[in-house]
N, C-alpha and C positions, 0 to 999 in steps of 0.2 A: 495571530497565528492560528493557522488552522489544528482541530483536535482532530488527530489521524487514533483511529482503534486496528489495532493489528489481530488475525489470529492466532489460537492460541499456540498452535504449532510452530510458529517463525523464533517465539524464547527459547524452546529447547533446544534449537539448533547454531543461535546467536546469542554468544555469552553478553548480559548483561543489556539486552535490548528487549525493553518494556512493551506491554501490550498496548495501552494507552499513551501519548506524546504529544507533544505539543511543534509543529512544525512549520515553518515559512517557507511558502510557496505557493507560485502564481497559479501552476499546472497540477494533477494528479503526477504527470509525468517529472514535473520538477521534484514531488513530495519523496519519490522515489531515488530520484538522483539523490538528494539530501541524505535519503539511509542509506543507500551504499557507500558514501561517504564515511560515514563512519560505521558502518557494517557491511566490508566487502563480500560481495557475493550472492548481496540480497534481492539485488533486481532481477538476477536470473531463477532466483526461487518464483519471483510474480511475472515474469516476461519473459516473451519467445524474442529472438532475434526477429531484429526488424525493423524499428521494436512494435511490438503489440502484449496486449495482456495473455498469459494463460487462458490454455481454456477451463482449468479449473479454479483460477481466482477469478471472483466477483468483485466489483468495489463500487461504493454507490458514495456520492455525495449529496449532501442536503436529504437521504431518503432518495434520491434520484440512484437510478443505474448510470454509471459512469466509464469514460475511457482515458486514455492517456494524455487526450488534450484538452477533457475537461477544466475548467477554472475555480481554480479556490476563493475565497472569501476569506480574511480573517476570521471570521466569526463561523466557516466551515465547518461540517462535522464529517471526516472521510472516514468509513468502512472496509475495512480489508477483510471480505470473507473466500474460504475457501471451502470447494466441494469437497465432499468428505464421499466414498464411493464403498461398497461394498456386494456382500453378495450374501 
């Protein structure tokens, strides 16, 4: 199973969904379908219709910059970052 790292903003908005997780999946995109699964609502927090990524989440695999049809590995490590913006 791939280790998916989420940021830290998606817990206080999803009761009882962890930073770190453990998750099966072939694609970045499938990793996502997985949590909306059991936390509805979550794909539109990281995707625009279309689908494609936000443009303010990043998500990188293996250390890699990564997209929705990237592929997982078991042994994967996915990053969920998001821009933080200010002024």
């Amino acid at each position: 199973m791939a280790d998916l790292h989420l940021p830290v903003t998606l817990p206080t908005v999803f009761a009882d969904l962890p930073r770190r997780l453990d998750i099966e999946a072939a694609t970045v995109d499938e990793a996502i379908d997985r949590l909306e699964e059991r936390w509805p609502g979550l794909r539109d927090r990281l995707c625009e219709p279309g689908p494609a990524l936000r443009r303010h989440v990043n998500v990188y695999v293996d250390r890699e910059r990564a997209g929705l049809d990237t592929a997982l590995r078991p042994d994967s490590r996915v990053d969920v970052i998001s821009a933080i913006s200010g002024g």
